[in-house]
C-alpha positions as CSV (number, residue, x, y, z in Angstrom):
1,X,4.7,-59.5,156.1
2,X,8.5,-58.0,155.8
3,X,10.6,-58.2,158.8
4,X,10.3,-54.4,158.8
5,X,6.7,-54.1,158.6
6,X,6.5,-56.3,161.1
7,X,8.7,-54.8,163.5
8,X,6.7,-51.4,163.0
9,X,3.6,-53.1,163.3
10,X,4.9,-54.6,166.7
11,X,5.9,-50.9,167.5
12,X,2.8,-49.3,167.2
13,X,1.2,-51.6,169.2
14,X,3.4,-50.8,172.0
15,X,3.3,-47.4,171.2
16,X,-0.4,-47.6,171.9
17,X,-0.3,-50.1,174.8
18,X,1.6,-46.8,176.4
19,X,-0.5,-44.3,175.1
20,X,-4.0,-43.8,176.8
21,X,-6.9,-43.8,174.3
22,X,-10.7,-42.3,175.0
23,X,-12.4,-45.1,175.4
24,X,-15.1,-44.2,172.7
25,X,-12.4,-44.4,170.5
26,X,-10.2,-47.2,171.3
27,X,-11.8,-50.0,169.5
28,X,-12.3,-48.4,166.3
29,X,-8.8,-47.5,166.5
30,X,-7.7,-51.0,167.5
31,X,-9.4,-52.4,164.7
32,X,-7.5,-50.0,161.9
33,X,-4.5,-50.9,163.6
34,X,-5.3,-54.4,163.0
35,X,-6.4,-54.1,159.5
36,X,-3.2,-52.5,158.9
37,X,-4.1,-50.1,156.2
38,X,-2.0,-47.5,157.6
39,X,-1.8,-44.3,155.3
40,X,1.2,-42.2,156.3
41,X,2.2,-38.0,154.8
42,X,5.4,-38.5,152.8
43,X,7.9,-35.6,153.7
44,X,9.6,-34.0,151.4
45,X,12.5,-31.4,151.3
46,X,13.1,-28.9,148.4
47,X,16.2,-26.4,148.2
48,X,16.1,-23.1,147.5
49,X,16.2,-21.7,144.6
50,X,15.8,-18.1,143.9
51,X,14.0,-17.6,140.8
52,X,14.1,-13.5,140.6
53,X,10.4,-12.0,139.0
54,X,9.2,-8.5,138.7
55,X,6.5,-8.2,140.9
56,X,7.1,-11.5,142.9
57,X,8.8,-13.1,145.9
58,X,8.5,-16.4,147.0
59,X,8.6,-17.2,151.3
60,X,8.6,-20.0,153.8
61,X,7.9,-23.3,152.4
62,X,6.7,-21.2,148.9
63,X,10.2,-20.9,148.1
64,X,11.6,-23.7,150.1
65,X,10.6,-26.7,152.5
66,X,12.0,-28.4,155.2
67,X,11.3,-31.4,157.3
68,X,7.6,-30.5,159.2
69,X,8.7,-31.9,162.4
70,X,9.4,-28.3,164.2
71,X,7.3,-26.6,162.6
72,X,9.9,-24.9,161.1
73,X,8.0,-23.6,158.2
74,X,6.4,-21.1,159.6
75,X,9.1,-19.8,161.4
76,X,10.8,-19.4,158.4
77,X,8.0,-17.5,156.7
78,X,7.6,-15.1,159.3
79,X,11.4,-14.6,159.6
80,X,11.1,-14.0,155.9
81,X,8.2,-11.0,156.5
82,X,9.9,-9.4,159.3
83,X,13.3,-9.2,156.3
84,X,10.8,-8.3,154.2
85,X,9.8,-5.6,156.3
86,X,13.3,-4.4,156.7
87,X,14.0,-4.4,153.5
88,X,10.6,-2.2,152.0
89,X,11.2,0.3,154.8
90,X,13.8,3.0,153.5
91,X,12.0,2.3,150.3
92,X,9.6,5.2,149.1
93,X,8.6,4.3,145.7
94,X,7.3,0.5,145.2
95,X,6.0,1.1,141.5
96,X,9.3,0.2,139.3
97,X,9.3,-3.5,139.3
98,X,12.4,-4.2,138.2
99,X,14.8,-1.9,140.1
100,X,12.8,-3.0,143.2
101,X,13.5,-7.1,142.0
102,X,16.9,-6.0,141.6
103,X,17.2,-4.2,145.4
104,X,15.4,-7.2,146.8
105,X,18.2,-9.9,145.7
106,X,19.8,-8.9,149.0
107,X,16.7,-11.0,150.8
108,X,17.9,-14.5,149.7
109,X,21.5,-13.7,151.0
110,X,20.0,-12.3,154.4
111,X,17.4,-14.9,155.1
112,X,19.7,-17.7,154.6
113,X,21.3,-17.5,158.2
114,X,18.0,-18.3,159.8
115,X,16.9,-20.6,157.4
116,X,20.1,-22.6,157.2
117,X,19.7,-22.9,161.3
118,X,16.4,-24.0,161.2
119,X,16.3,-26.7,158.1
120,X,19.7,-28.0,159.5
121,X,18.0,-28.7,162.7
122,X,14.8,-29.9,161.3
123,X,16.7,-32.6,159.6
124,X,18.7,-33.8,162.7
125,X,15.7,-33.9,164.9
126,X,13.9,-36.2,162.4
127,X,16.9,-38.4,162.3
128,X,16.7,-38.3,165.8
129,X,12.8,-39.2,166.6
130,X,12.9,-41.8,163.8
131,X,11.8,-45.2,165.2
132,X,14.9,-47.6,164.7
133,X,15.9,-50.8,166.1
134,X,19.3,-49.6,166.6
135,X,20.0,-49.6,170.1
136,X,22.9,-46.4,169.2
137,X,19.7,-44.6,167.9
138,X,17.5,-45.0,170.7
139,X,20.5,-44.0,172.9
140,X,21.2,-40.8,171.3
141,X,16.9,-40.1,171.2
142,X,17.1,-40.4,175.1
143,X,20.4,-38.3,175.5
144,X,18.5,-35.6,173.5
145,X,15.6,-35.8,175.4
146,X,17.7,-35.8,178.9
147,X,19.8,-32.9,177.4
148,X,17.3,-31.0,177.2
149,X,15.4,-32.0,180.3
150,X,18.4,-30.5,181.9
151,X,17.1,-27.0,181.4
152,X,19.5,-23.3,181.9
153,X,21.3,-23.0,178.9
154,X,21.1,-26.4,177.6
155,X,17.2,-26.3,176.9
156,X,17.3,-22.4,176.7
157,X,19.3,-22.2,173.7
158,X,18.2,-25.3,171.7
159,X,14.6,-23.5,171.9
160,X,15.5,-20.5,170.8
161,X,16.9,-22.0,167.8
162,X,14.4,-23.8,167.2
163,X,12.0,-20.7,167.1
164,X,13.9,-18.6,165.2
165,X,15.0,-16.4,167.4
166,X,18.8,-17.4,167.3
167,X,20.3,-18.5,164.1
168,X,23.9,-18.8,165.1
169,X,25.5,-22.6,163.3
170,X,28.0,-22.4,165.6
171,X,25.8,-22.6,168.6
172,X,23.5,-25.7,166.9
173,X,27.2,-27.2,165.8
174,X,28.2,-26.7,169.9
175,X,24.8,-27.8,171.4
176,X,25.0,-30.9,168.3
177,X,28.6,-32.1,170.1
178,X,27.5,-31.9,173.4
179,X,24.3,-33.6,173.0
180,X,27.1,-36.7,171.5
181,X,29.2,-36.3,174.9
182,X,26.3,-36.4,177.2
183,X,25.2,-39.6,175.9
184,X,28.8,-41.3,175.5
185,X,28.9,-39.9,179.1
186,X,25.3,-41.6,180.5
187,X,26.3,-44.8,178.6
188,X,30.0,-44.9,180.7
189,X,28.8,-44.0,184.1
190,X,28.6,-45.5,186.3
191,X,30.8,-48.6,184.8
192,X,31.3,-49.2,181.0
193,X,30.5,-52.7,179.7
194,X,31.5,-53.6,176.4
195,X,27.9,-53.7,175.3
196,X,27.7,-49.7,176.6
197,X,31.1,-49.1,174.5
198,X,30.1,-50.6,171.3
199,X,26.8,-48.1,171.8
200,X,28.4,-45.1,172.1
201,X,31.1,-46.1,169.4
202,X,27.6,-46.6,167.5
203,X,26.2,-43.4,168.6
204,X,29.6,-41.5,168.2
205,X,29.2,-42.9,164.2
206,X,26.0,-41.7,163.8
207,X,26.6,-38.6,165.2
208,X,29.5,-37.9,163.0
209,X,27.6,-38.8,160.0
210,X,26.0,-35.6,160.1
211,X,28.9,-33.5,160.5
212,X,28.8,-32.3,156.3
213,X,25.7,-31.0,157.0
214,X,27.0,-27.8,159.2
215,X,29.8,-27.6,156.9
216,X,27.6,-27.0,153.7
217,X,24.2,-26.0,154.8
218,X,21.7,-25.8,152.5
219,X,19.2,-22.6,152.8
């Protein structure tokens, strides 16, 4: 077995040493675990790109996908309806195709905001919740976690982005930073080692890895 494999294998069973399990089911499950023919969904991500037809508009994942860990597909694909909505509303005659292809080209410009938001965070969360045996990585999982444990405005807006319902880059790009300096700031108090200072060098690293993607967000 690779020293990866392993170390996941090792994982999931302390995973599920700390997860409780109906007891109907847990030697069945035991025994898959064991036989280690673990089948996993791959993710994928696809950009958008708008393909303008008479008589057809693509939403949601249709027209682009992001990471499933928020959920954030169907956000985006009712986000995309309610635009939609908007957009049809002065409207009084829907029979001319192409004049009403060419009016709708406005919708891939206008449903990018919320889009952007919502992929962009999508991806970080994943990088986040990723098992890792990098000690910087489990670090910055807990600070999110605590961070948002915190509740007020630091869970309040976080959530809202999340749903949809504000799709401001500058607020993820704020709440992004100040998830870093929370956990630079748990790992120094109440005395830094140099073990805690090499972590939050690690975690500051990994944090600004990520930086590109609010400067060129992909819809």
């Amino acid at each position: 077995m690779k020293p990866g494999a392993f170390w996941s294998f090792c994982k999931l069973h302390q995973l599920i040493s700390d997860v409780t399990i109906p007891p109907e089911l847990y030697n069945s499950f035991i025994a898959a675990v064991d036989k280690g023919n673990i089948r996993s969904m791959p993710n994928r991500s696809m950009p958008a790109s708008p393909y303008l037809t008479p008589g057809a508009l693509m939403m949601g994942d249709a027209f682009n996908m992001r990471h499933p860990l928020t959920g954030g597909g169907m956000t985006v694909a009712l986000s995309d309806i309610a635009l939609l909505r908007n957009l049809l509303k002065p409207l009084h005659n829907l029979h001319d195709a192409s004049a009403l292809c060419k009016y709708l080209e406005s919708f891939y410009t206008f449903r990018k905001s919320t889009s952007s938001t919502i992929n962009t965070l999508a991806g970080l969360l994943y990088t986040i919740c990723i098992a890792s045996p990098d000690p910087a990585r489990k670090e910055m999982r807990e600070a999110c976690f605590n961070y948002l444990s915190l509740g007020g405005v630091f869970s309040d807006e976080p959530i809202a982005l999340l749903a949809g319902l504000n799709s401001s880059s500058s607020t993820l790009l704020y709440h992004f930073i100040a998830v870093a300096a929370y956990g630079v700031g748990r790992l120094m108090m109440p005395f830094p080692s140099p073990k805690r200072i090499w972590i939050a060098a690690r975690l500051l690293s990994v944090r600004t890895f990520y930086i590109p993607f609010f400067l060129k967000i992909q819809n």
